[in-house]
C-alpha positions as CSV (number, residue, x, y, z in Angstrom):
1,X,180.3,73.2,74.2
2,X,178.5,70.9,76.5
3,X,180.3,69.2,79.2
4,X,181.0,65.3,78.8
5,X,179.3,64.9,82.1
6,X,175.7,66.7,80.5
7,X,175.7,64.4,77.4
8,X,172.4,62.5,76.7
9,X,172.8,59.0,77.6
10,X,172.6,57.1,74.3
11,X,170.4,54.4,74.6
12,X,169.4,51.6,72.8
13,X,166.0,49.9,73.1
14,X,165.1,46.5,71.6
15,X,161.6,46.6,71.2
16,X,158.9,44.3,70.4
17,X,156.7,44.2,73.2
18,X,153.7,46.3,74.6
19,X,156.8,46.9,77.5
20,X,158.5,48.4,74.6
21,X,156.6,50.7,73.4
22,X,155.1,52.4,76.9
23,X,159.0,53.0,77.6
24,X,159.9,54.5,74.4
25,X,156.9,57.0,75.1
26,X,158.4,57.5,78.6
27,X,162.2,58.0,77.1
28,X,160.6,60.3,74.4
29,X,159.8,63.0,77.2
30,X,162.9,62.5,79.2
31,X,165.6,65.3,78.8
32,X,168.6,63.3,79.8
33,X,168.5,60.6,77.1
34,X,168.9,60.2,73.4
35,X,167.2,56.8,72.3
36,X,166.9,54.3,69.9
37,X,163.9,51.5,69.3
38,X,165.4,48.8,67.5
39,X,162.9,46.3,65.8
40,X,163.4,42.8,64.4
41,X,160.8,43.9,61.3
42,X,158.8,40.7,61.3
43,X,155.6,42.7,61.5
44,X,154.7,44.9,58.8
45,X,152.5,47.6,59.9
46,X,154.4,47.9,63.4
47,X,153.0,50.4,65.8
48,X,154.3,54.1,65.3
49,X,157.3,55.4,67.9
50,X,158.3,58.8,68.8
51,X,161.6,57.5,68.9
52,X,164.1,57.1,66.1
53,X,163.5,53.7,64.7
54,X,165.8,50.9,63.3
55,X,164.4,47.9,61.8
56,X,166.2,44.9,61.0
57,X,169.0,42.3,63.0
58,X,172.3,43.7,63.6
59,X,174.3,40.4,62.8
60,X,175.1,38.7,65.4
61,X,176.5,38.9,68.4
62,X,179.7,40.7,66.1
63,X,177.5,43.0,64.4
64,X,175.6,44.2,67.6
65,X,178.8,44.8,69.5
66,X,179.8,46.9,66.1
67,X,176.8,49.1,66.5
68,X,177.3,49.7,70.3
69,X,180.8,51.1,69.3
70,X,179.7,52.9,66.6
71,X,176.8,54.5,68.2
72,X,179.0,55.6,71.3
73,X,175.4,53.5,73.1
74,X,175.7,53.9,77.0
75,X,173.0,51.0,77.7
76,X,171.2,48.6,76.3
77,X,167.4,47.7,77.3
78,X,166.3,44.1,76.0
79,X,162.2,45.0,75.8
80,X,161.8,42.0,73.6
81,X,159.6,39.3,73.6
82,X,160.1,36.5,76.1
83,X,160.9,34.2,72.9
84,X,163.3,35.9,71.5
85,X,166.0,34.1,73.1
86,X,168.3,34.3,70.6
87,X,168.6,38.1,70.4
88,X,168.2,38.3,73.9
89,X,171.1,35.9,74.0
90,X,173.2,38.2,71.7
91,X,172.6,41.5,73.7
92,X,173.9,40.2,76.7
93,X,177.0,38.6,74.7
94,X,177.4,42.3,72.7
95,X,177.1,44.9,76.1
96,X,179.8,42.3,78.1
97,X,181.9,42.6,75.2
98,X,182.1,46.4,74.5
99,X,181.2,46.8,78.1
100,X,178.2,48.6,78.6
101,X,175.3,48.1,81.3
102,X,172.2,46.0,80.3
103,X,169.0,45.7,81.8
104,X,165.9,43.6,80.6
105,X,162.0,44.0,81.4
106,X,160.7,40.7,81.9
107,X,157.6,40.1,82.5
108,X,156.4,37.5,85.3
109,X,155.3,34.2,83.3
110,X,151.5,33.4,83.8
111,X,150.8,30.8,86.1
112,X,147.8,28.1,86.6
113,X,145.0,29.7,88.3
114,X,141.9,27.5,89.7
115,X,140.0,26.5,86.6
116,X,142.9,26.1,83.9
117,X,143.5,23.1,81.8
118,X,147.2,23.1,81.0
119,X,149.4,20.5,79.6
120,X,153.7,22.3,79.4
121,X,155.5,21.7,76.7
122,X,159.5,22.9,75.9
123,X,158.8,24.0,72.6
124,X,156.2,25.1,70.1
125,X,156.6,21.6,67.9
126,X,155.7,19.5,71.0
127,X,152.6,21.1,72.0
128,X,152.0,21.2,68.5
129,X,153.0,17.1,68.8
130,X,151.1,16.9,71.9
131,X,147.5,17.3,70.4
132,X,144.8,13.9,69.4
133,X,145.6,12.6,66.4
134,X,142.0,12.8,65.1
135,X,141.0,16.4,63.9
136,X,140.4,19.2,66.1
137,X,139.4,22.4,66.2
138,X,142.6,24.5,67.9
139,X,143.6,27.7,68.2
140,X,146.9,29.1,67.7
141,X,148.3,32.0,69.7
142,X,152.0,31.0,68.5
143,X,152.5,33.8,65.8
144,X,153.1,33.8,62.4
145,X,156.7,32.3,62.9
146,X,155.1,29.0,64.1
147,X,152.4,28.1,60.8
148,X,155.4,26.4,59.4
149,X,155.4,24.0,62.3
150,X,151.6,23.6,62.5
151,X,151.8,22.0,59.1
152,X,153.4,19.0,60.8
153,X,149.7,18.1,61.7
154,X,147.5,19.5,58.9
155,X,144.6,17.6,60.0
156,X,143.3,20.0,62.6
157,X,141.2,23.0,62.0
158,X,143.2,25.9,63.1
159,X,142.1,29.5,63.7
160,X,145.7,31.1,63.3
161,X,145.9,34.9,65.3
162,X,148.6,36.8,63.8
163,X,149.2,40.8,63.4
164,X,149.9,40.7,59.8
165,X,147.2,39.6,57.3
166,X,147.9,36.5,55.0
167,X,146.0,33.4,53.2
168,X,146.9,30.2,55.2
169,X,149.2,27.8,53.2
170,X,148.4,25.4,51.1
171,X,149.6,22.5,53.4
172,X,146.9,23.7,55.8
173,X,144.1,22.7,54.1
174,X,141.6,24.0,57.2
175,X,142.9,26.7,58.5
176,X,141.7,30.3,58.7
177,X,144.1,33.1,59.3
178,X,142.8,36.0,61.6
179,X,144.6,39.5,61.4
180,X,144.2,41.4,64.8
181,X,146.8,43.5,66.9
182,X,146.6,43.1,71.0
183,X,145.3,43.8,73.7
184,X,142.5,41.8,73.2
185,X,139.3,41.3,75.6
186,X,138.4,38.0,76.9
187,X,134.7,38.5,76.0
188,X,135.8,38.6,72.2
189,X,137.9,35.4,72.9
190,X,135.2,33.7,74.5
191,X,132.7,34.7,71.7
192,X,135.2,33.2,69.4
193,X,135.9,30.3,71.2
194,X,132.9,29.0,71.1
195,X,131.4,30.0,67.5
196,X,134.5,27.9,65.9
197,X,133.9,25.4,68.8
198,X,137.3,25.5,69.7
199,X,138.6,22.2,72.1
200,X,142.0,23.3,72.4
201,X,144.0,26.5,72.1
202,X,148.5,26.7,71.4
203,X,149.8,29.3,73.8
204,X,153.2,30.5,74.6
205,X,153.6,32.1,77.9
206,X,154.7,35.0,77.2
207,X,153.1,36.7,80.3
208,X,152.0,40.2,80.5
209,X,148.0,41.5,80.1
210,X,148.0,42.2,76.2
211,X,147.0,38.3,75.3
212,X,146.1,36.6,78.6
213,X,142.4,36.5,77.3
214,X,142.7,33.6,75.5
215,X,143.8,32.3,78.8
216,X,141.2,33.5,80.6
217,X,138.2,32.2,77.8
218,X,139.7,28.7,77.7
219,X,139.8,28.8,81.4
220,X,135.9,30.0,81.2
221,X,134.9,27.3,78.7
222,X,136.8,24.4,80.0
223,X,139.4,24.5,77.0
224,X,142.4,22.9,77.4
225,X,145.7,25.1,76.8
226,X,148.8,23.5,75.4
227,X,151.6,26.1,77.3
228,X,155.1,26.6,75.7
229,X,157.5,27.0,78.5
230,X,160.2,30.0,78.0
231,X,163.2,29.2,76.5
232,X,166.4,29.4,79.0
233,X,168.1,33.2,78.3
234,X,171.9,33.7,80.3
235,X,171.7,35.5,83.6
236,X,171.1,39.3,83.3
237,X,169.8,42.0,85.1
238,X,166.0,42.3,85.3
239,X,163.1,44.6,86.6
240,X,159.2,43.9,85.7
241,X,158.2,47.0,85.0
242,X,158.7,49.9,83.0
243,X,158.8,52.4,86.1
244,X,161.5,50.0,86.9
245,X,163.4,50.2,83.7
246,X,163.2,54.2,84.0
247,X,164.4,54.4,87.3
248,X,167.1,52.3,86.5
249,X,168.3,54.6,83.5
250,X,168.2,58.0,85.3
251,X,170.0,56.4,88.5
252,X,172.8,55.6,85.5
253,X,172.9,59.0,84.3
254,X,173.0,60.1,87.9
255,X,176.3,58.3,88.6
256,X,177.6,59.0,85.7
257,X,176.9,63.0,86.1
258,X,178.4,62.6,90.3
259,X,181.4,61.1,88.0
260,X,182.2,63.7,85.9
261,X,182.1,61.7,82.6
C-alpha cells in the first residue's frame, strides 16, 4: 500500500491561458502529482491537454468548495485569464473555505512604451463608449463575450478577432468576424491594420506575448488603442511564471513528504 506521505498531490488547474497550457505539459511529466485542467468551455475547439480535462463552471463559490472536498484536491492553481475575475474571485473564496493552498500566475500587465496611443478605460462598455461618434473603422481584441456590447454602437466598422468562427449579428450591420487562435505576429497585424484602414483598435490588457501584436502594429501605425484596465481580484498568492508555479508545487509536496502526511 503506498504510504500517505508518497501520494500524488491532487491538483487542480484552472486553465484558459497560454500560462495554462505550458504548465499542464510540465505537470504531465511530473511524477509527484495527479492533475486536473479545468476549463470554462467558452471556446469550442479548445487546444488538446495531456491532462485529464473538465469543462464547465463548478457553481459557485459552494459548488467549487464541493469539488475540492470531493476530489480530496491538495492545491488549486488559478491559470485563468486576467478577466476572469469572477472565477478567480470564487477560487480564492473555495481553497480558504475547505482550506487548501492557492497560487495564481499572473502575468505582468503591458505598459505604455514610447510610441503608443492609449486612452484606459475600467471596463469593456466604456472604451467601447469612449470612441467618435461618426463611423470608424475599429478593431476588437475583446473576445467573443464582448460583441454583445459592441452593438451599443453599431455604426462602426469592426473587424471582430475571436477563436471560434461565427457570422456577426444582425445588429452589427458592418462588422466582419475573423476566426484565428494566438500567438499572432505583429507583421500579420500590421498587414491587417492597414488593408481595413483601421483608426482605432479595443484591447484588454491582458498582458503576456500571445496578443501583444496588435499592440505593437497600432504602436507602428500610429493607431490609437482603447486599453481595458484589469478588473480588481482579492489578494492572493502570485508568481509570473510557470517555472514559478512548478517550483512552488514540488516545494509543497516537499513539506508535505518532511511531514509525514
Amino acid at each position: 500500500m503506498m504510504a500517505k506521505s508518497d501520494r500524488l498531490l491532487r491538483v487542480l488547474l484552472l486553465a484558459g491561458t497560454t500560462e495554462a497550457a505550458s504548465l499542464a505539459r510540465r505537470l504531465a511529466d511530473e511524477k509527484i502529482v495527479a492533475a486536473t485542467l479545468s476549463l470554462a468551455g467558452r471556446t469550442a475547439n479548445p487546444i488538446a491537454s495531456p491532462l485529464p480535462v473538465r469543462v464547465g463552471g463548478f457553481g459557485g463559490v459552494a459548488g467549487l468548495s464541493g469539488y475540492l472536498t470531493a476530489e480530496n484536491i491538495d492545491l488549486v492553481i488559478d491559470a485563468t485569464h486576467p478577466f476572469a475575475a469572477q472565477m478567480s474571485g470564487n477560487a480564492i473564496a473555495a481553497a480558504a473555505a475547505v482550506g487548501i493552498p492557492l497560487l495564481a500566475i499572473e502575468r505582468p500587465p503591458w505598459t505604455r512604451a514610447e510610441g503608443d496611443d492609449w486612452t484606459e478605460y475600467d471596463s469593456i462598455e466604456a472604451a467601447i463608449a469612449g470612441l467618435p461618434a461618426t463611423p470608424q473603422d475599429v478593431f476588437s481584441g475583446l473576445g467573443r463575450q464582448a460583441i454583445t456590447a459592441l452593438s451599443k454602437a453599431p455604426q462602426h466598422r469592426y473587424v471582430i478577432r475571436v477563436v471560434d468562427a461565427s457570422e456577426p449579428p444582425a445588429n452589427l450591420p458592418h462588422a466582419t468576424i475573423i476566426a484565428a487562435r494566438g500567438p499572432f505576429r505583429t507583421k500579420d497585424d500590421i498587414d491587417l491594420f492597414s488593408r481595413c484602414g483601421i483608426s482605432h483598435v479595443l484591447a484588454k490588457n491582458a498582458g503576456g506575448d500571445a496578443a501583444y501584436s496588435k499592440i505593437e502594429a497600432a504602436r507602428k501605425l500610429g493607431i490609437k488603442v482603447h486599453m481595458v484596465r484589469r478588473p480588481a481580484i482579492a489578494p492572493r498568492s502570485t508568481v509570473t511564471s510557470v517555472d514559478d508555479a512548478l517550483a512552488w508545487i514540488k516545494a509543497h509536496h516537499q513539506r508535505r513528504s518532511e511531514r509525514g502526511v
